[in-house]
C-alpha positions as CSV (number, residue, x, y, z in Angstrom):
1,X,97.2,107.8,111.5
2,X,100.3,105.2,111.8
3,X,101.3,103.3,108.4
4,X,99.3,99.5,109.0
5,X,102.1,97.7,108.7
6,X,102.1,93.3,108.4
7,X,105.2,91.9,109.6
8,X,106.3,88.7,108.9
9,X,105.4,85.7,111.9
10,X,108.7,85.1,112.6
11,X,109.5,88.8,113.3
12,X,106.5,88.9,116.0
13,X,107.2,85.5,117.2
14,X,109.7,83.1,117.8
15,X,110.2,79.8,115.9
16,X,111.6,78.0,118.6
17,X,108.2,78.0,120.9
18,X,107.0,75.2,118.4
19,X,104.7,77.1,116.4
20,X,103.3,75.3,113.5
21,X,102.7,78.2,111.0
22,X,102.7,77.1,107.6
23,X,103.6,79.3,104.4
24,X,103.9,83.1,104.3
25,X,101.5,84.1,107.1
26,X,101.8,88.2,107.8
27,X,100.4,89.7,111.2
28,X,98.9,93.1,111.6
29,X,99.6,93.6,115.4
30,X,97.5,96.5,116.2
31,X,94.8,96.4,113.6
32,X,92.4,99.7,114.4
33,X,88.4,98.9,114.2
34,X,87.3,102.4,114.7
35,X,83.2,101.4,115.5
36,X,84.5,99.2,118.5
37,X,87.6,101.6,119.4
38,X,89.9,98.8,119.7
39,X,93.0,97.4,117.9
40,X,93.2,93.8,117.2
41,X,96.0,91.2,115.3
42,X,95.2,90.4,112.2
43,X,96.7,87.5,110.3
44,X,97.0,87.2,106.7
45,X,98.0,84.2,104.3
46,X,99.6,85.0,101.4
47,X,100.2,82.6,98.4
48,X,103.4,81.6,96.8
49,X,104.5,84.5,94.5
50,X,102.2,87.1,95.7
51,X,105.0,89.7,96.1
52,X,106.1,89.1,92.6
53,X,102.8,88.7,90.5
54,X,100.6,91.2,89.3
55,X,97.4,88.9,89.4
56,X,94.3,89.4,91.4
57,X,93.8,86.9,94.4
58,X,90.0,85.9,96.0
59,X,90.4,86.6,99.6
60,X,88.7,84.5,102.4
61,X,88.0,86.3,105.8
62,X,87.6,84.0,108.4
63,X,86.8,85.5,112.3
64,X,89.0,83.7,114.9
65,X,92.8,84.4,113.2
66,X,94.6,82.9,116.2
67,X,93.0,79.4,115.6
68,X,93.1,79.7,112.1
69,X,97.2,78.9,111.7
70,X,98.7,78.2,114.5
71,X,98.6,75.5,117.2
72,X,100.5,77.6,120.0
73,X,98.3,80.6,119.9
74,X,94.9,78.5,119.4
75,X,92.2,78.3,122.2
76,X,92.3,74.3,121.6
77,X,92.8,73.0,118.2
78,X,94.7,74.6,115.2
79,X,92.4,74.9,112.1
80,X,95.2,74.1,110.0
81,X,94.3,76.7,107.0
82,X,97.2,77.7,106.0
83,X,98.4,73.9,105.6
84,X,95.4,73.2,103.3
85,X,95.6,76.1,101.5
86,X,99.2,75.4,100.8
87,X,98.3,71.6,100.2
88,X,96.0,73.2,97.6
89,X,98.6,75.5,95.9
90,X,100.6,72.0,95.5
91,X,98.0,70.0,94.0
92,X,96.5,73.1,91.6
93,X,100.0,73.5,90.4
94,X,100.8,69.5,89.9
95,X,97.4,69.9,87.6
96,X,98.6,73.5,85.6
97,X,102.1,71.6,84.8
């Protein structure tokens, strides 16, 4: 079995094609779901210092990843999660300090 590995957007696509990915937003390319036996992209949001913090985040799975953040790779309108949840980060820190 092959190391899952999530890359950053920009590494599996290009900023120039107008993408309108907010924050840091991983992608899991070939995802293996071994009761279907398929592979699938996964997307993952990751808040501001995750890499650097030893804290314990909630996660929020949400079916439909290529709607969920960007408007290029959406089947008709972006969700626009990753822009709320980093218009959340904002206001939660304003209100810690």
């Amino acid at each position: 079995m092959k190391p899952i590995m999530a890359k950053p957007w920009r590494s599996v696509f290009s900023p120039s094609e107008g993408h309108s990915i907010t924050g840091d937003v991983r992608i899991i390319d070939d995802f293996y779901i071994p009761q279907l036996d398929v592979e699938r992209r996964v997307w993952i949001y990751l808040p501001r210092g995750y890499e650097n913090s030893s804290k314990h985040y909630p996660v929020l799975y949400i079916h439909d990843g290529q709607n969920v953040f960007d408007k290029v790779t959406s089947n008709g309108t972006e969700w626009e999660i990753d822009e709320s949840l980093e218009e959340y980060a904002a206001w939660l820190y304003s209100k810690c300090h």
